[in-house]
Structures are given as structure tokens and as C-alpha cells.
Kinemage of the C-alpha trace (Angstrom):
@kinemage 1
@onewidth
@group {chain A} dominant
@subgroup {mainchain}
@vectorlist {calphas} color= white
{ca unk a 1} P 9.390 -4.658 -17.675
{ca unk a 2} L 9.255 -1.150 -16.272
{ca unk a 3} L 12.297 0.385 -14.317
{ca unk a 4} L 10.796 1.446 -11.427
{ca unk a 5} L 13.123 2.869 -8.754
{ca unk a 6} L 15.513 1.010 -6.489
{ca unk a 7} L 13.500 0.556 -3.307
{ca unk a 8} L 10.716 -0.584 -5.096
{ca unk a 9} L 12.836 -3.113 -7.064
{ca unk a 10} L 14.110 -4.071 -4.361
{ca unk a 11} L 10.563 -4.921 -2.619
{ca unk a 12} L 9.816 -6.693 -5.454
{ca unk a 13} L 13.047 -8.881 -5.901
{ca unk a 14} L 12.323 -10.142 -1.880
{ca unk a 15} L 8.269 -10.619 -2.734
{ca unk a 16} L 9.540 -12.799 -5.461
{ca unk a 17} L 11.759 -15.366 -3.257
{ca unk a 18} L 8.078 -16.334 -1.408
{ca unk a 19} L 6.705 -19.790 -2.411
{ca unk a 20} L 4.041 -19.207 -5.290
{ca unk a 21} L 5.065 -15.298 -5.889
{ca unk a 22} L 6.117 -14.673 -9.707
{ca unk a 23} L 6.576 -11.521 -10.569
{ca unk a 24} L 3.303 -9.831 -11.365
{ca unk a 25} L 2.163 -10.848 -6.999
{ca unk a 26} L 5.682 -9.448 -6.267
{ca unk a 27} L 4.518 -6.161 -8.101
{ca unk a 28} L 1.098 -6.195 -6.772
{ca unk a 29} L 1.822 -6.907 -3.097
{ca unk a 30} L 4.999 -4.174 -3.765
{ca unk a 31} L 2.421 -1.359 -5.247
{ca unk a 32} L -0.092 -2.187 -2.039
{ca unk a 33} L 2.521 -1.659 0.366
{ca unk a 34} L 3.206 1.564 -1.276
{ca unk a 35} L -0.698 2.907 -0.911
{ca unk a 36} L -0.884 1.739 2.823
{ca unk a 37} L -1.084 3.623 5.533
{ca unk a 38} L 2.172 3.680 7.236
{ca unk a 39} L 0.003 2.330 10.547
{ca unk a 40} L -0.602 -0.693 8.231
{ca unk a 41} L 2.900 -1.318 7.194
{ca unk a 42} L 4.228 -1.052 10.762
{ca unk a 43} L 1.644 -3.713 12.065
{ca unk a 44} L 3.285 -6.051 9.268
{ca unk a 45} L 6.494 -5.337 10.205
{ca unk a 46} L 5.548 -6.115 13.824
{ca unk a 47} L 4.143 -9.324 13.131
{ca unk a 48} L 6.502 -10.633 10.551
{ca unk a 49} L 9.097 -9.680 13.303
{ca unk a 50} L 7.118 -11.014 16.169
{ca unk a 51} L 6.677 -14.020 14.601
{ca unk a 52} L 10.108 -14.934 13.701
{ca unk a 53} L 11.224 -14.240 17.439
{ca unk a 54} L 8.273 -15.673 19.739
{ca unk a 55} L 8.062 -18.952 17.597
{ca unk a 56} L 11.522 -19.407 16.952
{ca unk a 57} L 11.919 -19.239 21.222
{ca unk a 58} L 8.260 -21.351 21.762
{ca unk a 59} L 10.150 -24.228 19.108
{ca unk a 60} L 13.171 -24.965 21.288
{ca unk a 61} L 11.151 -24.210 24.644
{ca unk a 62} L 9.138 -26.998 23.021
{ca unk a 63} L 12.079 -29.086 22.092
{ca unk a 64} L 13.173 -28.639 25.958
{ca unk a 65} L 9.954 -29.476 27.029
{ca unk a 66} L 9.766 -32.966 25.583
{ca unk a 67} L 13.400 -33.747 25.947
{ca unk a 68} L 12.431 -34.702 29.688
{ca unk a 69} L 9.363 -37.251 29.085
{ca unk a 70} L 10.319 -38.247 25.862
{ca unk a 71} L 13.915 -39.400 27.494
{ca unk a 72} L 11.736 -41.157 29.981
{ca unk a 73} L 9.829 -43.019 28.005
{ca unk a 74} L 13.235 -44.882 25.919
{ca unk a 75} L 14.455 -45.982 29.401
């Protein structure tokens, strides 16, 4: 394998621990975020942060939601 430097290592080492990404995806998905345009790589950042914040809160809004009928409905 080729020694590439640490931050792209790196990338490539956390593209790996996704289901279904060996090495060679890790390296490919690693060497596109590279050639992006920084606009690009921001809107990912956005949404993988976005995502783990909205539907993380809309899961136990959901939980609460149902806790009332649900409850209802064993009684």
C-alpha cells in the first residue's frame, strides 16, 4: 500500500469503518473528497451533521409522541 500522508490516512481509516467500504472505496471516496470544491465538502459536512442532530431529536419526539396513545391503548 502507498504511505500517503496522515490526514489522508486518516480519511481513509474512518471511510473504511462504513458497512460495505474495503479499502480501495475508502481510497476512492478519500481521493474525491480531496478534488472537491470546498463548497462541496461543507454541504457534506452539513448534512452528515444535520442529520445526526434533527433525527436523533425527531426519534425521541417520536418516542414521546406515541408514549401517550400507545399507553392508552394497554389500559
Amino acid at each position: 500500500m502507498l504511505d500517503y500522508a496522515e490526514p489522508v490516512t486518516k480519511l481513509i481509516d474512518e471511510f473504511k469503518r462504513l458497512p460495505s467500504i474495503g479499502q480501495k472505496s475508502a481510497q476512492r471516496l478519500a481521493f474525491y473528497i480531496l478534488r472537491a470544491p470546498e463548497a462541496d465538502v461543507e454541504r457534506l459536512i452539513e448534512a452528515l451533521h444535520e442529520v445526526k442532530q434533527r433525527i436523533r431529536q425527531s426519534l425521541s419526539l417520536l418516542c414521546v409522541a406515541f408514549t401517550g396513545p400507545l399507553s392508552a391503548l394497554r389500559d
